[in-house]
N, C-alpha and C positions, 0 to 999 in steps of 0.2 A: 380236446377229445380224450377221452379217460381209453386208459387198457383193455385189451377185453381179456374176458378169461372164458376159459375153457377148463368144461368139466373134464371129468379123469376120461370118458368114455370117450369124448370129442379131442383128447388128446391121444389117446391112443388110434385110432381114429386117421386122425390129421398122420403120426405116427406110419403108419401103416400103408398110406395114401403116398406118402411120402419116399417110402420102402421102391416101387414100384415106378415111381414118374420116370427115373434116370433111363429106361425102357428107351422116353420118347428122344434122348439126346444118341442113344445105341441107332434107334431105326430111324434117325434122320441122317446119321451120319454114314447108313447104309445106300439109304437113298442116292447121297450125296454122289456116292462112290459108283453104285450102278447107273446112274446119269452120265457118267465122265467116261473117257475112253482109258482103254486098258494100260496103257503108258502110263496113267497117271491115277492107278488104283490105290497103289499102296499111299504116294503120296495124300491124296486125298482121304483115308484114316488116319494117319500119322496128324496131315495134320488139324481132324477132327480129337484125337488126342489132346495132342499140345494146347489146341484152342480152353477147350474143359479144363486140362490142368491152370493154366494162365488165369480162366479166368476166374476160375475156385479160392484157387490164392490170393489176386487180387482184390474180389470182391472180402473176402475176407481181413485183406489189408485193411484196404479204406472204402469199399464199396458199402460197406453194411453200414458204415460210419457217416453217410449222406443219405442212405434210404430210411434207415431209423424203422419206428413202429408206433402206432400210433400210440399216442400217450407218452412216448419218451421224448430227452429232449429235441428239441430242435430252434431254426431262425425264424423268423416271424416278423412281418413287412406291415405294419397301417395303413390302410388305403381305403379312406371314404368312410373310414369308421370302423373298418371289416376288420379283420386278423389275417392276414396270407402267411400260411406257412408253407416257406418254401424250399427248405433244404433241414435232414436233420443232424443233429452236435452231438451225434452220443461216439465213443470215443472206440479208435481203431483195436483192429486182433477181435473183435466179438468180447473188449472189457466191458465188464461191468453187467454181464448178462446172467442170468440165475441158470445153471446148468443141469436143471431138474425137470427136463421139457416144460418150461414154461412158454408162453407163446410168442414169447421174442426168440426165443432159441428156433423154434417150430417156424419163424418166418427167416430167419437166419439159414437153415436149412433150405427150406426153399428158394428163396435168393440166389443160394449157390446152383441150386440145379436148374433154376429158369435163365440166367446170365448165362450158363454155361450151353443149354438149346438157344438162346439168343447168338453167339458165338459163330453156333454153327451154320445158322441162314444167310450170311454173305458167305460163306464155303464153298456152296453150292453154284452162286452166282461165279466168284472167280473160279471155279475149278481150270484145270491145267493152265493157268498163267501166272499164280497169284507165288510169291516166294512164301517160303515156311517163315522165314524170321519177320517178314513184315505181317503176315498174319499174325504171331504172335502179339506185335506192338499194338498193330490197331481193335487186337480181341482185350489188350490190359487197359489201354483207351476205353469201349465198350465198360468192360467189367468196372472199372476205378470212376468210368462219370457218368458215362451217356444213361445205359440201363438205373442206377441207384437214384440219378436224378429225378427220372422221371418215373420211375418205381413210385419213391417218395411221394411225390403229388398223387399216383394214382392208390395206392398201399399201406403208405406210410404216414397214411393222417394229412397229408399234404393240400393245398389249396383246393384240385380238382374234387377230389375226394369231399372238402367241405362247401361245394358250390350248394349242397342242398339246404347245410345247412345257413349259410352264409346270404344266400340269392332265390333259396324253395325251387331251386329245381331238383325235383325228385328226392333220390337217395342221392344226386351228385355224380360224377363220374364213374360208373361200374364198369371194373374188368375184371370176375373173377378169377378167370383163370390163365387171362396175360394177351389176350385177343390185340390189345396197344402196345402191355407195361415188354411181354416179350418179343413179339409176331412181326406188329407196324416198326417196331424200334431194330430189331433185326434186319425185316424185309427194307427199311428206309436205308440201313447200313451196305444193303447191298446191292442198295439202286447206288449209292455213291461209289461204293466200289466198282459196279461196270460202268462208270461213266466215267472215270480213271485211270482202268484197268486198260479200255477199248475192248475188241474183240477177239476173239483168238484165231488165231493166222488160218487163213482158209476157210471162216465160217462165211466172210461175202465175198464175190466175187470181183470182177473188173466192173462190173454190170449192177454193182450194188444190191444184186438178188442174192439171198441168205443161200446156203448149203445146208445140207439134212444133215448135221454129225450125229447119229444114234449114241446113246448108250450101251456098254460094253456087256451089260448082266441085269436083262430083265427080273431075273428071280429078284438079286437085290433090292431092286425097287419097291417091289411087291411084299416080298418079306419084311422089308424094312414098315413099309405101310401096318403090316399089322401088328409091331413090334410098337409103332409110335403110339396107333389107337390104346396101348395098356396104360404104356406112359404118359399120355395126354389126361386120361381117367383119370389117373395118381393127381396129377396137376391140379385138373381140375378141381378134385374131391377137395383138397387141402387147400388151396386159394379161396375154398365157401365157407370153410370151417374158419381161416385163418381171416380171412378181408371181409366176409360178407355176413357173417355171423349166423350161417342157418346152422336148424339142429341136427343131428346124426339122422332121423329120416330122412331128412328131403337127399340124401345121396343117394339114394338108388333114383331118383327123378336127372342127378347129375351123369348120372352114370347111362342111363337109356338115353340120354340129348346130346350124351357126347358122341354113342355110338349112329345117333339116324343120324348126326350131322356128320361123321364121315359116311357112312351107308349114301347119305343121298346127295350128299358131294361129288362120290365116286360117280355113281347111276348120270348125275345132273352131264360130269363132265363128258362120260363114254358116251350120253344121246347127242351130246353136241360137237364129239369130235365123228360120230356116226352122220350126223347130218352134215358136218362142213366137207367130210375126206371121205365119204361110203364107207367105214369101216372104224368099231372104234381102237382109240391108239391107248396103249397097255401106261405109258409111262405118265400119257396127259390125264389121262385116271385117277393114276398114285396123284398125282398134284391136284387132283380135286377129291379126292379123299382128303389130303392136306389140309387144303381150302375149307372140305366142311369142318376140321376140326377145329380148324383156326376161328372160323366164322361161331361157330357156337359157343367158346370157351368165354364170350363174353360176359355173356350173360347165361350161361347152363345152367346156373339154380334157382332161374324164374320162368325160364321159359316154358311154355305147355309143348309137348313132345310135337304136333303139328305146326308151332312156330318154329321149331329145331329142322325138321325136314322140310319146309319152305326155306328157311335159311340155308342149310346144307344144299338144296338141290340148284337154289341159285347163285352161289359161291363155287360150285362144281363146275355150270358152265361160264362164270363169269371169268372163271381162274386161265380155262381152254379157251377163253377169245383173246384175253389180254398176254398168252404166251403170243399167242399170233402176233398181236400188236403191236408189241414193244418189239418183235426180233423182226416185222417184216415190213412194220411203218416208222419206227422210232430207231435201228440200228441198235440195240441192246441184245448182247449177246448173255444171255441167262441160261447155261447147262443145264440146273437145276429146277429153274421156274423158279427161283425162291423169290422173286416179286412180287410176281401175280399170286402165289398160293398164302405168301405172309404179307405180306403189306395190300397189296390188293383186298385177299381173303380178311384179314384184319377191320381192314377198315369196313367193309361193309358189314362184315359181323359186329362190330360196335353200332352203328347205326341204325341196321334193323333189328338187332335185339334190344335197343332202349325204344324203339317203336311197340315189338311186339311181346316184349318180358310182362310179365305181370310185378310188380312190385310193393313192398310189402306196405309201405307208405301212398302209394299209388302209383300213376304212368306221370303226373302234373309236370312239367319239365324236363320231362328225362332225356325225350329227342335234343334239346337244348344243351343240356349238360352233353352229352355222347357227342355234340358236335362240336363244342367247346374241345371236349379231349382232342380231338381227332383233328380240329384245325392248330392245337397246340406241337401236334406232333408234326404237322407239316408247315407248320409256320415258322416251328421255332426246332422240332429234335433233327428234322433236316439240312437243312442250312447249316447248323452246329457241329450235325456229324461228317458232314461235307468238308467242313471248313477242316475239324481236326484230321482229318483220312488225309485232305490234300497237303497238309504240313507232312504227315509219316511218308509221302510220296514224294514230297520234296528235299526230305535227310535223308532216308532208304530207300526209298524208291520201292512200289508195289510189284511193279511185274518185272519176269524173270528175262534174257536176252533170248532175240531169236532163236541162237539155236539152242538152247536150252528146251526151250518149245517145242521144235523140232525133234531132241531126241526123245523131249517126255521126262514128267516132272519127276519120275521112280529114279530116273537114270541120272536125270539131271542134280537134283536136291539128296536123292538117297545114295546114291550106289549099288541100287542092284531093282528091278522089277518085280511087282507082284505076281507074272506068273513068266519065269526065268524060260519056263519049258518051250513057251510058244513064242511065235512074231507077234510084235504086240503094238508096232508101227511101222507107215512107210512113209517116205516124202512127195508123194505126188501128192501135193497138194497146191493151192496157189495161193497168194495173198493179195487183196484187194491194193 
């Protein structure tokens, strides 16, 4: 697979898109924080921080150095005659890269700020349990293999990416703007993390019925939501220029399918937490505005704006049944929702957008390919990142002691609370 390039306008462009994305790691990491209770506010930016910093550096260590770009080097496997490339060899620190915004530098960039919103969706999941230092580990984990690895296949020239041309299905695995390479690889990070982590003291009872723990700062939630829609934009915009090679038109068509698919995410999940609870619920909203962005970032630069808002509207309320389900049938205690709105919303936005994208080669395969990606990531980036989480919990161990928990992770991990002036917990609570 030869380099692409890009004109001066489509790099400025990419450029500029790029300017903007880091928005979406600001208002998730808002989210994050207004989902949590107030004991564990500042915790929760601190260490949405750390995670970004970890994993920028990281990925810049050695992370860039397995995800590669398409056309540079990498390993390469014979099977049946084919070519699989599966991992790329070009060499650590970003050497060897032309520092003139060429489009290795341009996906280099990227990389860094998609690994560092990957980072941040198991955050959500452990919020007030998870220690700062073991988050750090398991986010240089993330940034150094999990996300570069499978970046690479989807990104980086790598096998999935050639299933079309390798197998004719379609264009092969499309994710323009990280619906898998970030979202499912995240949200899968964070299903392993609560399944490790367990639940946080007093979310079930003796009786095994969940407890309502609200979130401490609706605005958060809500602001953070419209903070992410900028940065999701940026994201997108530059993942089409960078991975999928459309021209500087077709971004205002990126740009309207990112916004209906959070519009009608939102809408999809308020009618359906309106019909399950008589009323709708403000925060299961924000996580279906999520959900529509996550779901369309697929495939945003083929879709017709009416496939974006069917996809949005049923990623909205798929996002508001499956919070139900995992916390009130499966015991998964998820603060955040980053399950269901990333890996959940994920996976079905790869699926129905190689259904309903228009593509430029045709649709011939593409359900095929999209479902190749998506069983790779549950066959094979699950299990793996299982496997590495349960080792960091077995030399560090993830979650923090009772009482730690108890007084709240500001007091516990930091030394002092996000808002010193008020009571900001009590102990009446019970643990199952």
């Amino acid at each position: 697979m030869t380099t692409p390039v890009l004109s001066e306008s489509q790099t400025l462009l990419c450029a500029a898109s790029l300017l903007i994305a880091p928005l979406a790691c600001a208002g998730l990491a808002l989210i994050n924080s207004g989902l949590g209770r107030a004991r564990s506010a500042a915790h929760t930016m601190t260490a949405a921080m750390c995670a970004i910093a970890v994993a920028a550096c990281v990925y810049v260590v050695c992370g860039r150095s397995w995800q590669g770009f398409a056309g540079e080097a990498a390993r390469t496997l014979t099977i049946g005659g084919k070519s699989w490339n599966w991992i790329g060899a070009v060499p650590p620190f970003l050497s060897g890269i032309s520092f003139d915004g060429s489009p290795a530098l341009l996906a280099a960039w990227m990389g860094m700020i998609a690994v560092g919103l990957a980072s941040l969706i198991p955050l959500g999941t452990g919020s007030e349990r998870w220690r700062l230092a073991s988050i750090c580990t398991s986010t240089a984990v993330l940034a150094g293999w999990t996300f570069p690895l499978f970046a690479h296949w989807a990104w980086g020239g790598g096998w999935l990416a050639q299933l079309g041309v390798n197998y004719g299905l379609g264009a092969g695995f499309v994710d323009v703007g990280g619906s898998g390479t970030i979202h499912v690889v995240g949200g899968l990070t964070a299903l392993t993390t609560a399944w490790l982590l367990g639940s946080r003291r007093g979310k079930f009872g003796f009786d095994g019925m969940p407890a309502a723990i609200p979130g401490h700062n609706g605005v958060y939630i809500l602001f953070g939501s419209l903070l992410a829609l900028v940065g999701w934009t940026g994201l997108n915009a530059a993942g089409a220029l960078l991975f999928a090679g459309v021209l500087p038109g077709r971004l205002a068509l990126i740009a309207i399918n990112t916004l209906l698919g959070a519009a009608s995410g939102a809408l999809g999940a308020a009618a359906m937490t309106r019909v399950r609870f008589g009323k709708p619920d403000s925060s299961l909203t924000a996580n279906g505005w999520l959900g529509g962005l996550v779901a369309v970032s697929a495939t945003c630069a083929f879709l017709p704006p009416a496939a974006a808002i069917l996809i949005g509207l049923a990623a909205g309320a798929l996002v508001a049944l499956c919070v139900e389900l995992f916390e009130l049938h499966l015991d998964i205690d998820d603060p955040g929702g980053s399950i269901s709105a990333h890996a959940v919303g994920g996976i079905w936005g790869l699926l129905a957008g190689g259904a309903l994208g228009r593509f430029p080669g045709g649709n011939s395969g593409q359900v095929l390919a999209q479902v190749v990606g998506v069983a790779t990531l549950l066959g094979f980036v699950l299990p793996m990142t299982y496997g590495l989480n349960w080792l960091i919990d077995r030399f560090q161990g993830h979650r923090v002691a009772p009482d730690a928990e108890r007084q709240g992770m500001d007091l516990a991990e930091l030394g002092a609370g996000a808002y010193p002036e008020f009571v900001t917990h009590t102990d009446d609570f019970m643990q199952r």
